[in-house]
mmCIF file as gemmi writes it, N, C-alpha and C atoms, coordinates in Angstrom:
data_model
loop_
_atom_site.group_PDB
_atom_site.id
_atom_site.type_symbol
_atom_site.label_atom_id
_atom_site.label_alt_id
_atom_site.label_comp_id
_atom_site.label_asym_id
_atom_site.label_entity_id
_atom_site.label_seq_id
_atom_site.pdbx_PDB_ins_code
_atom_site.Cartn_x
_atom_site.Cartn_y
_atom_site.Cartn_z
_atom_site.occupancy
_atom_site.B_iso_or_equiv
_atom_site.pdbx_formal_charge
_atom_site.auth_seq_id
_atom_site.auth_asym_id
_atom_site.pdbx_PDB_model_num
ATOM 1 N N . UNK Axp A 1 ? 82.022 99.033 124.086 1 0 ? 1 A 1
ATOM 2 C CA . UNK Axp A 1 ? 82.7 99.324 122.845 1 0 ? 1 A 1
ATOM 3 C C . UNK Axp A 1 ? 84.025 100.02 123.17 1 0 ? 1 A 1
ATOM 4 N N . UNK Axp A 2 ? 85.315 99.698 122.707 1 0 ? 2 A 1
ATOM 5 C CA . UNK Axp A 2 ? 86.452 100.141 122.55 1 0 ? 2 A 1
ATOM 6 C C . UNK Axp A 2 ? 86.481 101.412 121.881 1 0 ? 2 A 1
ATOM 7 N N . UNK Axp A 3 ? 87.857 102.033 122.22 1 0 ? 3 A 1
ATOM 8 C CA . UNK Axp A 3 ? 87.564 103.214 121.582 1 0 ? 3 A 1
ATOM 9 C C . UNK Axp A 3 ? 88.363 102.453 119.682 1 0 ? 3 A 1
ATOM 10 N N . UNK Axp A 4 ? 89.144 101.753 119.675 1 0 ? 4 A 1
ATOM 11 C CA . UNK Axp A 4 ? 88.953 101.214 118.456 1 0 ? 4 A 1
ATOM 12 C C . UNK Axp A 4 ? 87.862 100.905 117.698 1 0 ? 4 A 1
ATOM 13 N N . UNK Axp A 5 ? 86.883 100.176 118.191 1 0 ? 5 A 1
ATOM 14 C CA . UNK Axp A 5 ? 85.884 100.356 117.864 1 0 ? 5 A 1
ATOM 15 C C . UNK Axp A 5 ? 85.143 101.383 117.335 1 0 ? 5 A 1
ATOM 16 N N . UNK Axp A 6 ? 85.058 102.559 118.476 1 0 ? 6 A 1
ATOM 17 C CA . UNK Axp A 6 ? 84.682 103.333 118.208 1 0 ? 6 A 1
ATOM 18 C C . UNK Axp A 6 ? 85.125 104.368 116.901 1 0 ? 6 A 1
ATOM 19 N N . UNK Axp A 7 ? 86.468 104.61 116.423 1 0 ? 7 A 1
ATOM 20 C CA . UNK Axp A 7 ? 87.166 104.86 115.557 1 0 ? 7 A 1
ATOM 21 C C . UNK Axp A 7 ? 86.631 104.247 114.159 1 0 ? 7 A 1
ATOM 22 N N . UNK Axp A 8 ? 86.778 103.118 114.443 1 0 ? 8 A 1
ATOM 23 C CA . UNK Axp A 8 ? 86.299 102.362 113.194 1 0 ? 8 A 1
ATOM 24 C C . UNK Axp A 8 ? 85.275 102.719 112.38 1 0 ? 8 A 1
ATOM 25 N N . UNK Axp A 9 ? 84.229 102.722 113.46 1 0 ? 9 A 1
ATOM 26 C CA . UNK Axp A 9 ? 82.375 103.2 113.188 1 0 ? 9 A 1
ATOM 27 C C . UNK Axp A 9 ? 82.87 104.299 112.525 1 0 ? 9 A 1
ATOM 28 N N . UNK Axp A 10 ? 83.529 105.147 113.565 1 0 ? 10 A 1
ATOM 29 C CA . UNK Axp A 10 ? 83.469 107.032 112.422 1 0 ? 10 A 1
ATOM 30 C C . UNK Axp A 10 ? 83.997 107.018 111.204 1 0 ? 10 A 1
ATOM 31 N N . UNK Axp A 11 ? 84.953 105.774 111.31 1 0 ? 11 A 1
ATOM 32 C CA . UNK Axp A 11 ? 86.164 106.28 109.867 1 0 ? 11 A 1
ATOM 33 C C . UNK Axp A 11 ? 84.765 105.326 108.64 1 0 ? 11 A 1
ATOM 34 N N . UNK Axp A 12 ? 83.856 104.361 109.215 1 0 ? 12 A 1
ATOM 35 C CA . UNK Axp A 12 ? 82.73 103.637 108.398 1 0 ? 12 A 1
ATOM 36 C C . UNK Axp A 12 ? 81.904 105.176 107.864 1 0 ? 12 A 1
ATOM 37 N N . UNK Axp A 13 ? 81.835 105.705 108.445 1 0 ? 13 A 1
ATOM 38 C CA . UNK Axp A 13 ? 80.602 106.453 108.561 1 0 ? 13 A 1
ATOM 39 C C . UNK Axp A 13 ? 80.879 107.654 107.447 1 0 ? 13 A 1
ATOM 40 N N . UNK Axp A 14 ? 82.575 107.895 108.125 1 0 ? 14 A 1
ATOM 41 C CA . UNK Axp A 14 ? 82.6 109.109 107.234 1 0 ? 14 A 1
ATOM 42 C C . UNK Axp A 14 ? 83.214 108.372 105.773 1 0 ? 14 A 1
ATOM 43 N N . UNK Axp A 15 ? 83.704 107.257 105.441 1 0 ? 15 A 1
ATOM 44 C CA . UNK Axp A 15 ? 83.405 107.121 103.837 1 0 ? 15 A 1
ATOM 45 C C . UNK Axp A 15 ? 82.201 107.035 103.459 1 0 ? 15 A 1
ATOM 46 N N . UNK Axp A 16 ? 81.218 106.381 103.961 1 0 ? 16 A 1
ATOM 47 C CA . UNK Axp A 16 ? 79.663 106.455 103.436 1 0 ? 16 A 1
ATOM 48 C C . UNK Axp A 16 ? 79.228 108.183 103.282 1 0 ? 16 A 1
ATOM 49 N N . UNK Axp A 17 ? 79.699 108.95 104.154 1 0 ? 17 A 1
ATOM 50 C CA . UNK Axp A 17 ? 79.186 110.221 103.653 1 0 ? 17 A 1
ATOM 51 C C . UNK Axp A 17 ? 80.091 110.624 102.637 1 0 ? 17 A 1
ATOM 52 N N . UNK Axp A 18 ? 81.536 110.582 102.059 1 0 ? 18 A 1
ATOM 53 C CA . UNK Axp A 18 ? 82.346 110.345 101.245 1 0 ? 18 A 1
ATOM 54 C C . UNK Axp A 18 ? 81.963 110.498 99.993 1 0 ? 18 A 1
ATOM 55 N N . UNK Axp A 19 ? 81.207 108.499 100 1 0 ? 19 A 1
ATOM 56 C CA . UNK Axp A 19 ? 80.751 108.178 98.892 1 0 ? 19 A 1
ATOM 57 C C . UNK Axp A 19 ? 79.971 108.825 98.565 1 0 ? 19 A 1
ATOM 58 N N . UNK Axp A 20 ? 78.606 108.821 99.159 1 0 ? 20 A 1
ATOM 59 C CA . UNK Axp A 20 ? 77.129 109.966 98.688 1 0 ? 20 A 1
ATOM 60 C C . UNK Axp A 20 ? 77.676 111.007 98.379 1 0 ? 20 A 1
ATOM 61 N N . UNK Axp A 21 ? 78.516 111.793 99.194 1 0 ? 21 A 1
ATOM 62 C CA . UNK Axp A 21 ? 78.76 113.685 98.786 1 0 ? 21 A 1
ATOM 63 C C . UNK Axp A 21 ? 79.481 112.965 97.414 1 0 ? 21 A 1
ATOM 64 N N . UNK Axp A 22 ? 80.054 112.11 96.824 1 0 ? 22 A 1
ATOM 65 C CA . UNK Axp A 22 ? 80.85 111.971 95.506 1 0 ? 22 A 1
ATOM 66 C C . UNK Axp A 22 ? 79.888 111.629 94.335 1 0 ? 22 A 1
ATOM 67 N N . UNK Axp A 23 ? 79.033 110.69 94.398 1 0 ? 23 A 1
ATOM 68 C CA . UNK Axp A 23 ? 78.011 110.36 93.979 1 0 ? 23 A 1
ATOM 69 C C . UNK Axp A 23 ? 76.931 111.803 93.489 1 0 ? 23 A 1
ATOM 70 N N . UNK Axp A 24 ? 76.62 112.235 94.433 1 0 ? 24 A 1
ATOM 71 C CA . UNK Axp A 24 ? 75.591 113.798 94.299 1 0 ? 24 A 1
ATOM 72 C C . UNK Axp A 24 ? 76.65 114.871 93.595 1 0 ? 24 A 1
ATOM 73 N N . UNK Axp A 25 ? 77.791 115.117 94.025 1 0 ? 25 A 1
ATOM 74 C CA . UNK Axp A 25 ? 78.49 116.15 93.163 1 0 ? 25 A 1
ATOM 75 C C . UNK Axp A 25 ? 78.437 115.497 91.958 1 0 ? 25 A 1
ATOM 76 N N . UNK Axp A 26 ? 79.031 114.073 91.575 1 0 ? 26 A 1
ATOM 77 C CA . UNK Axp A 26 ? 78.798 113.716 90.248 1 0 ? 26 A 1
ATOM 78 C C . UNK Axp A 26 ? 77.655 114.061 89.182 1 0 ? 26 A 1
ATOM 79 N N . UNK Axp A 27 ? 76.485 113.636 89.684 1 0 ? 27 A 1
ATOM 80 C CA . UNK Axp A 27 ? 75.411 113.997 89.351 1 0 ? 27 A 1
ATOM 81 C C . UNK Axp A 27 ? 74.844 115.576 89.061 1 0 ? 27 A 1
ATOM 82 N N . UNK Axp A 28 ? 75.461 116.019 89.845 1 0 ? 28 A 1
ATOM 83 C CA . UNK Axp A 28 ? 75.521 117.417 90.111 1 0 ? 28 A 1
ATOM 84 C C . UNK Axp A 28 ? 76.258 117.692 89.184 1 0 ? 28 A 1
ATOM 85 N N . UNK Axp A 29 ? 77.631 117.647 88.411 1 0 ? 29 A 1
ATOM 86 C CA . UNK Axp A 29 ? 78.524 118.119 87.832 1 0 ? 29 A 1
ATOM 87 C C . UNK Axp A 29 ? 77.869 117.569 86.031 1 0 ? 29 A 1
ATOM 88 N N . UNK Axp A 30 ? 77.353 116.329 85.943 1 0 ? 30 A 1
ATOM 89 C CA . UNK Axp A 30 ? 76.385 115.83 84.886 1 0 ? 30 A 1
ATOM 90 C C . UNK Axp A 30 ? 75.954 116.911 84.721 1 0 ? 30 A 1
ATOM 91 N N . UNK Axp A 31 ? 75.061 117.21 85.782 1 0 ? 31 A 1
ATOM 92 C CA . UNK Axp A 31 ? 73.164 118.148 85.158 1 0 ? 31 A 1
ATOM 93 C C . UNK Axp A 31 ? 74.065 119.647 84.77 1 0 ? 31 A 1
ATOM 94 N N . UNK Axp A 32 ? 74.835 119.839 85.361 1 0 ? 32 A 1
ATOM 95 C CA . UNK Axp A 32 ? 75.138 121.552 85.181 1 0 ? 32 A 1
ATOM 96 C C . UNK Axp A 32 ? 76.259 121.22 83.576 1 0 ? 32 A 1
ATOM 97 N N . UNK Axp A 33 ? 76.559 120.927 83.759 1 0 ? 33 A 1
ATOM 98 C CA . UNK Axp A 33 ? 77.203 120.48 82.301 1 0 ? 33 A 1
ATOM 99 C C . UNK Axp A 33 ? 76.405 120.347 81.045 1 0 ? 33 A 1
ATOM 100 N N . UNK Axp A 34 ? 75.406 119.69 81.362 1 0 ? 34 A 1
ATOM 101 C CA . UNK Axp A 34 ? 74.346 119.801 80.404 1 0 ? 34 A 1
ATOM 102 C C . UNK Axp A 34 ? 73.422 120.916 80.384 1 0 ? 34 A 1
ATOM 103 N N . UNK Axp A 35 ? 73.234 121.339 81.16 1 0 ? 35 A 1
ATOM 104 C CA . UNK Axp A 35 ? 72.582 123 80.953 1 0 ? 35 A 1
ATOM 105 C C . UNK Axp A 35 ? 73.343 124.004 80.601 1 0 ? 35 A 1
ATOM 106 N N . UNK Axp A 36 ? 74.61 124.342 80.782 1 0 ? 36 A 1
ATOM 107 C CA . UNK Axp A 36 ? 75.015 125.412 80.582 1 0 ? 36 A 1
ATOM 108 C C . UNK Axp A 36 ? 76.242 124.884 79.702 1 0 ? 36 A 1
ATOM 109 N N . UNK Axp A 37 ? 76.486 123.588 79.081 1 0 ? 37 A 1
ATOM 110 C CA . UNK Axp A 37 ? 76.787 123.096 77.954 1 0 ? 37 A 1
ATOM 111 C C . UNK Axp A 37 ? 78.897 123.311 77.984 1 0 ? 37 A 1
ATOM 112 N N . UNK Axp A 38 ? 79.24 122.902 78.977 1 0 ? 38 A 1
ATOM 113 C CA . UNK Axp A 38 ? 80.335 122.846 79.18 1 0 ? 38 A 1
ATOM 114 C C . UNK Axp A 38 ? 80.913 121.847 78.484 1 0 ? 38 A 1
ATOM 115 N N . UNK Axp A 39 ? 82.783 122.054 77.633 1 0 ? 39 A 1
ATOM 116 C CA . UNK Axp A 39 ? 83.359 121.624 77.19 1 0 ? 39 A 1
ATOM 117 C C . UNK Axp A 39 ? 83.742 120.156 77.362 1 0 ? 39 A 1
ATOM 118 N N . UNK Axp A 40 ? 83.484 119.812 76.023 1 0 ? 40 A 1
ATOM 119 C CA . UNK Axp A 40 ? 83.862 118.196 77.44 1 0 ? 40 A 1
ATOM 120 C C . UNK Axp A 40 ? 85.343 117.974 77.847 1 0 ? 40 A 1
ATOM 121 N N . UNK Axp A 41 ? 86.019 118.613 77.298 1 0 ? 41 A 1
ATOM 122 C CA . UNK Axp A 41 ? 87.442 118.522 78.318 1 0 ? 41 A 1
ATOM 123 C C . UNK Axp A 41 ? 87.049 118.866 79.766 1 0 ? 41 A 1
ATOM 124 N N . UNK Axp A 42 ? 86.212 120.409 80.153 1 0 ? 42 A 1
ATOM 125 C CA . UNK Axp A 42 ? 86.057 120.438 81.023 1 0 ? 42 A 1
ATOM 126 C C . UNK Axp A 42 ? 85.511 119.608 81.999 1 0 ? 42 A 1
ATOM 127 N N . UNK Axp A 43 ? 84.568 118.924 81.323 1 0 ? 43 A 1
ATOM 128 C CA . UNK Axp A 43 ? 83.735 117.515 82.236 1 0 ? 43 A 1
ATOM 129 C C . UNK Axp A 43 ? 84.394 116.611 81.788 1 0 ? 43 A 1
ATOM 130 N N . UNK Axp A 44 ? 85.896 115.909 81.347 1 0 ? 44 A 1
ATOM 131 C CA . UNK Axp A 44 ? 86.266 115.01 81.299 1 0 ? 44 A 1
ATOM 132 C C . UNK Axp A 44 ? 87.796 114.767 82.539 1 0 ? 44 A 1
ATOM 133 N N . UNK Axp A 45 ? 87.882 116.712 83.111 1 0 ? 45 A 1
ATOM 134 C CA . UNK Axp A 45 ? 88.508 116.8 84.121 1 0 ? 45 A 1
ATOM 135 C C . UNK Axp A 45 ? 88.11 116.592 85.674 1 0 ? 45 A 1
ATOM 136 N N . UNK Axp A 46 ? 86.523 117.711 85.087 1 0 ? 46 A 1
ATOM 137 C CA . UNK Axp A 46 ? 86.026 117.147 86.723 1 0 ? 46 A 1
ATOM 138 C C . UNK Axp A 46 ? 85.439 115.215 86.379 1 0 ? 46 A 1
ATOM 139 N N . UNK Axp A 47 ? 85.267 114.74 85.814 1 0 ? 47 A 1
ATOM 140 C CA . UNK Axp A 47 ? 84.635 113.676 85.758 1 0 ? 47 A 1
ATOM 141 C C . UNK Axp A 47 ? 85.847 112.6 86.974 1 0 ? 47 A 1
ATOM 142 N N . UNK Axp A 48 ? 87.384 113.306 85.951 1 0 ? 48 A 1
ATOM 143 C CA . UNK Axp A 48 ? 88.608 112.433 86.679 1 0 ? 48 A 1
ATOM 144 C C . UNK Axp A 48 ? 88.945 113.069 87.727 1 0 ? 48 A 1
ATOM 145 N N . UNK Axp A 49 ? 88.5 113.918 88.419 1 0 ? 49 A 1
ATOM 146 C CA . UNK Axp A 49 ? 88.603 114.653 90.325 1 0 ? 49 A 1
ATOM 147 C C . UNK Axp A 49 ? 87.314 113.964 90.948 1 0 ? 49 A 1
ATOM 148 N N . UNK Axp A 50 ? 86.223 113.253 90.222 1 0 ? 50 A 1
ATOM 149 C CA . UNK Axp A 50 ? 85.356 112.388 91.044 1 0 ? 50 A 1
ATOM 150 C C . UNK Axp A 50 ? 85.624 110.6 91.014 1 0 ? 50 A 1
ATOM 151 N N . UNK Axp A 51 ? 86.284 110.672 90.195 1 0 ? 51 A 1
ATOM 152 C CA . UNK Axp A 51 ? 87.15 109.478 89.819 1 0 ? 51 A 1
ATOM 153 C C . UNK Axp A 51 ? 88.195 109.13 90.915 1 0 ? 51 A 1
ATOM 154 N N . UNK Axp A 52 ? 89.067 110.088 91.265 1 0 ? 52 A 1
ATOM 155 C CA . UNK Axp A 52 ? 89.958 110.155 92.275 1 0 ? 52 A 1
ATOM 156 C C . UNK Axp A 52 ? 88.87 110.217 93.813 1 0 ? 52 A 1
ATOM 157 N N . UNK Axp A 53 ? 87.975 110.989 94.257 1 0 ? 53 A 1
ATOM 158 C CA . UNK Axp A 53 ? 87.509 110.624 95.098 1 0 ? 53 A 1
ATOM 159 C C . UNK Axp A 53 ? 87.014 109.645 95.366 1 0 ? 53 A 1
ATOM 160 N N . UNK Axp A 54 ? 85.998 108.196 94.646 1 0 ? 54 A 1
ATOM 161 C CA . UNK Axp A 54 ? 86.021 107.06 94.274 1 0 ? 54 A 1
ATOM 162 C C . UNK Axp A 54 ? 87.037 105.974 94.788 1 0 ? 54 A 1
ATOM 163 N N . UNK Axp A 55 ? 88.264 106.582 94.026 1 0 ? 55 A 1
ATOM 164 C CA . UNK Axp A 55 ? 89.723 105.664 94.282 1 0 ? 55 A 1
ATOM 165 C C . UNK Axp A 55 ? 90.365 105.72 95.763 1 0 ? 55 A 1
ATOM 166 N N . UNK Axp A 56 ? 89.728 107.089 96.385 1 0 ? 56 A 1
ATOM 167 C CA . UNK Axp A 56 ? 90.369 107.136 97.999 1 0 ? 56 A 1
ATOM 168 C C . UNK Axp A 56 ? 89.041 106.413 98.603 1 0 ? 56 A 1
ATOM 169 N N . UNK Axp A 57 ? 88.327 106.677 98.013 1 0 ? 57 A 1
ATOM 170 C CA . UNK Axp A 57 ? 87.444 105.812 99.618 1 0 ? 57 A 1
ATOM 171 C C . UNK Axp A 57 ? 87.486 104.146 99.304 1 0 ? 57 A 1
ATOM 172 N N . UNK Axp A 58 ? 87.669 103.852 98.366 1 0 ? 58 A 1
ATOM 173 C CA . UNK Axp A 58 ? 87.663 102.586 97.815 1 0 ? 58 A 1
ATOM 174 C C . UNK Axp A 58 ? 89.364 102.061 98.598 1 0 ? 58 A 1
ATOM 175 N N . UNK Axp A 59 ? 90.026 102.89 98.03 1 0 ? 59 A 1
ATOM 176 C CA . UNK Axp A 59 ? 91.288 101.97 99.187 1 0 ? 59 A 1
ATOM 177 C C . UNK Axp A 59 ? 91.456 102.323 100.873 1 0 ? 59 A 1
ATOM 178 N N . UNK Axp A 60 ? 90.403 103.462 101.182 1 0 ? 60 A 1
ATOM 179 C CA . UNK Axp A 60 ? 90.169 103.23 102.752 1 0 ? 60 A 1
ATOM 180 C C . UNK Axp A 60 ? 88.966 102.868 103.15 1 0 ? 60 A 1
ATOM 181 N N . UNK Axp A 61 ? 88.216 102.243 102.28 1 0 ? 61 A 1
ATOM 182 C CA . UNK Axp A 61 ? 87.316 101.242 102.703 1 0 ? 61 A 1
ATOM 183 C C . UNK Axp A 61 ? 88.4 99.978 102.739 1 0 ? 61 A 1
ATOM 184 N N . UNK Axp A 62 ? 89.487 99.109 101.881 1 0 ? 62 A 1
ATOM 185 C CA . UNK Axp A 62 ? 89.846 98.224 102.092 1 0 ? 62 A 1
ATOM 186 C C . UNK Axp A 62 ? 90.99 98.059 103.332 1 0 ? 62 A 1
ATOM 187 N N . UNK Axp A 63 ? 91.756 99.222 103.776 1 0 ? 63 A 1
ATOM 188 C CA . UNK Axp A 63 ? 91.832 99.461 104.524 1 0 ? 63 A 1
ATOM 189 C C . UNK Axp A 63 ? 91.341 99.215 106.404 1 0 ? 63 A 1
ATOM 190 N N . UNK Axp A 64 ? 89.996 100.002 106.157 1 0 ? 64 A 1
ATOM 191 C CA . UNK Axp A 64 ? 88.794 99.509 107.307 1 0 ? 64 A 1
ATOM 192 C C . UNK Axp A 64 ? 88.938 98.261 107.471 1 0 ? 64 A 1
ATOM 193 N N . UNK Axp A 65 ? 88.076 97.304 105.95 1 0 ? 65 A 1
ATOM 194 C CA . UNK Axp A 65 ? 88.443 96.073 105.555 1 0 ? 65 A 1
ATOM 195 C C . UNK Axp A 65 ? 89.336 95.251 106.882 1 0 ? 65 A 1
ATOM 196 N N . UNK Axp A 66 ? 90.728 95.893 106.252 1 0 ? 66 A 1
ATOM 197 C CA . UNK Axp A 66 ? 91.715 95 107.049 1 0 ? 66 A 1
ATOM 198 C C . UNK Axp A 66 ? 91.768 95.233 108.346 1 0 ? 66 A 1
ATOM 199 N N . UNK Axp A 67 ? 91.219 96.58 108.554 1 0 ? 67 A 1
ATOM 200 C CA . UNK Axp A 67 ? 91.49 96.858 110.182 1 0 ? 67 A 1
ATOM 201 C C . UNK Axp A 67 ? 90.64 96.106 110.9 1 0 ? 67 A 1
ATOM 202 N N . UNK Axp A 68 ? 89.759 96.019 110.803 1 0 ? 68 A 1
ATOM 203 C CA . UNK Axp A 68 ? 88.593 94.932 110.825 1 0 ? 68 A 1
ATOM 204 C C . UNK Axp A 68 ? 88.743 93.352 111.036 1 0 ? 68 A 1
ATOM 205 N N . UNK Axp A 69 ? 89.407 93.33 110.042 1 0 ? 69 A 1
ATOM 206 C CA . UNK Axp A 69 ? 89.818 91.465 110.101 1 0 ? 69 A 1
ATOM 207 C C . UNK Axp A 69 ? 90.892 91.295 111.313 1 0 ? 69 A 1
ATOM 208 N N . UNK Axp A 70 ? 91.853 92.357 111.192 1 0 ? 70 A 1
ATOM 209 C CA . UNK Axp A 70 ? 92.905 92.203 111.982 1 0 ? 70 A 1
ATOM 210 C C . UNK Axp A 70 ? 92.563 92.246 113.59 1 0 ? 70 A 1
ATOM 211 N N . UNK Axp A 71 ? 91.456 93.221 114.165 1 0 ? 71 A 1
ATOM 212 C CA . UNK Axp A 71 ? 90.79 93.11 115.196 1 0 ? 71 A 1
ATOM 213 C C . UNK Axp A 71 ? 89.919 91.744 115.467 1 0 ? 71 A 1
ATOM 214 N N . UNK Axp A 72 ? 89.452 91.198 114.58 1 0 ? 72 A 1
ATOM 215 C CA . UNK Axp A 72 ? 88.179 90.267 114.578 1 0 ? 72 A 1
ATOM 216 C C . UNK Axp A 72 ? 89.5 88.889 115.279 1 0 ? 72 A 1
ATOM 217 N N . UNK Axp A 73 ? 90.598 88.995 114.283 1 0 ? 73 A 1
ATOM 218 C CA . UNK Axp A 73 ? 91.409 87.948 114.526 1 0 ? 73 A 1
ATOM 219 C C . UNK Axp A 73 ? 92.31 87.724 116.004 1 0 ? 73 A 1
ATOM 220 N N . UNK Axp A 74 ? 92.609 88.983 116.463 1 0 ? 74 A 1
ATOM 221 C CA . UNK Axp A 74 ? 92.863 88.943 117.252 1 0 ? 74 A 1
ATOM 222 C C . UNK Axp A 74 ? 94.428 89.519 117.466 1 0 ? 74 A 1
């Protein structure tokens, strides 16, 4: 394995942990919102700061994507 390769795997790895830690805070930011009954402006701000985390791994997953093809191709 190249160290490109190797790069690749981590930069795979660390959006998948990315995604989940975005996913669980979401969820996380749901349940506490509903218990302690926060404004929904306030959860319509954090809702759009998990929104934005979403939007970065999503364009450096396509990213990977290309880095990917561009290696595969040669």
């Amino acid at each position: 394995m190249t160290d490109d390769d190797n790069k690749l795997s981590r930069d795979g790895r660390r959006l998948a942990l990315v995604s989940v830690a975005g996913a669980l805070g979401f969820m996380g930011i749901e349940f506490a919102g509903a218990v302690y009954g926060w404004p929904n402006q306030l959860m319509g701000l954090l809702e759009l700061g998990i929104c934005a985390v979403f939007l970065w791994v999503m364009i450096q997953a396509y990213k990977l994507w290309r880095a990917r093809q561009s290696d595969r191709n040669g």
